[in-house]
C-alpha positions in Angstrom: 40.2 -35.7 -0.2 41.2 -37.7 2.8 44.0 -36.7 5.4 46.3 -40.5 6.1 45.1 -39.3 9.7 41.2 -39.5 8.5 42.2 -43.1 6.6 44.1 -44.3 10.2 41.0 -43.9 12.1 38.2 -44.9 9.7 40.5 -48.4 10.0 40.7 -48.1 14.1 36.3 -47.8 14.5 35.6 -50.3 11.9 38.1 -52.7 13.4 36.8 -51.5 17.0 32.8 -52.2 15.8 33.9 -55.7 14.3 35.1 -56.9 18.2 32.5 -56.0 19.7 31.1 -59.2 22.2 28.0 -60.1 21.9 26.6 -59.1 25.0 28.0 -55.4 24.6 26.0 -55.4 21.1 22.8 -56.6 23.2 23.4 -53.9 25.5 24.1 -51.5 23.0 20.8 -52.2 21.2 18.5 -52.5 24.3 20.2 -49.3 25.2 19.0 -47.5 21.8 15.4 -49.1 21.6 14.8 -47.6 25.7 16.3 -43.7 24.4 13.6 -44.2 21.5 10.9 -45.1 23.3 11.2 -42.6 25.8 7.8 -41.2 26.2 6.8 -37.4 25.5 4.8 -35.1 27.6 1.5 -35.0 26.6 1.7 -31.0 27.1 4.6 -31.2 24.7 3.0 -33.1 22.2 0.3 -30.7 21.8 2.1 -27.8 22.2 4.6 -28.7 19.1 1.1 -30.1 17.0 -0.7 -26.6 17.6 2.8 -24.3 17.0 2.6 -24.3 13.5 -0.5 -23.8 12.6 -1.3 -21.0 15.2 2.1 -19.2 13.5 0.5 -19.6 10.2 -2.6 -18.1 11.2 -1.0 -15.4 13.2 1.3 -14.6 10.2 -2.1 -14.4 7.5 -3.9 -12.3 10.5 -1.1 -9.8 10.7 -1.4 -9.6 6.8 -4.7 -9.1 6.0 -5.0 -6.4 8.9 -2.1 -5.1 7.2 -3.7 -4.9 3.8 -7.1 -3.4 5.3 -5.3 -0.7 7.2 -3.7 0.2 4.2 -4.7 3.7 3.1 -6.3 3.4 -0.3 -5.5 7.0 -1.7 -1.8 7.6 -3.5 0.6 7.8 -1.4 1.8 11.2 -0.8 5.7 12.2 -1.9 8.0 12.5 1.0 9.1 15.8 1.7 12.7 14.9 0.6 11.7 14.2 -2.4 9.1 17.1 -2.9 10.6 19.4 -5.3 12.1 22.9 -3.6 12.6 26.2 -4.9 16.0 25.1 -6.7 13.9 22.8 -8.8 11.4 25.3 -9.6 13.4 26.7 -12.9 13.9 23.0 -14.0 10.3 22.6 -14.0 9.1 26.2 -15.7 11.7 24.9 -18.7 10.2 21.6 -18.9 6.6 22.9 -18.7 7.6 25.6 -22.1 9.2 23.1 -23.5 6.9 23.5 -26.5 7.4 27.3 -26.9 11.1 26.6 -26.9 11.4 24.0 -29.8 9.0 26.9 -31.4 10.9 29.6 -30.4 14.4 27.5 -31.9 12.3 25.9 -35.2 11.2 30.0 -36.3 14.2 31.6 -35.1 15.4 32.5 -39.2 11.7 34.0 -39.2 11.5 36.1 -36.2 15.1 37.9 -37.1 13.8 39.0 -40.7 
């Protein structure tokens, strides 16, 4: 949506490109065609033709030294996560888990 302000000024260019003379519009043009012809360092030319690919073979270097380097084996559990003696009763339960349903299905059994 456009501000009355935004409207007022759109008017006041295009009115201000419309009376233009002639020779200022010359000007203006020879003016434009000289910026864009302006000629570029040959040592900047190359530089910005050779940027890209040298940063793409930079990048798939670092990634395939990265893969190689990789250990092979499993990694190894943090110590954080290793379990610790608190954990140690959790794990004895789960590893009689068996012997428990057992213990639980013959209970009636065992009392007799």
């Amino acid at each position: 949506m456009k501000s009355e302000f935004e409207v007022q000024l759109r008017k006041q260019l295009l009115s201000a490109e419309r009376d233009v003379d002639p020779q200022m519009a010359e000007r203006l043009t020879a003016a434009r065609k000289r910026a864009l012809n302006i000629p570029v360092n040959p040592w900047v030319s190359r530089f910005r033709k050779a940027v890209w690919p040298t940063a793409g073979m930079v990048l798939a270097s670092a990634l395939v030294v990265t893969v190689i380097l990789m250990p092979l084996s499993p990694r190894q559990i943090p110590d954080k996560l290793a379990v610790d003696n608190q954990g140690s009763d959790s794990l004895e339960l789960l590893e009689n888990l068996d012997f428990y349903y057992w213990l639980a299905e013959n209970e009636s059994n065992l009392r007799s």
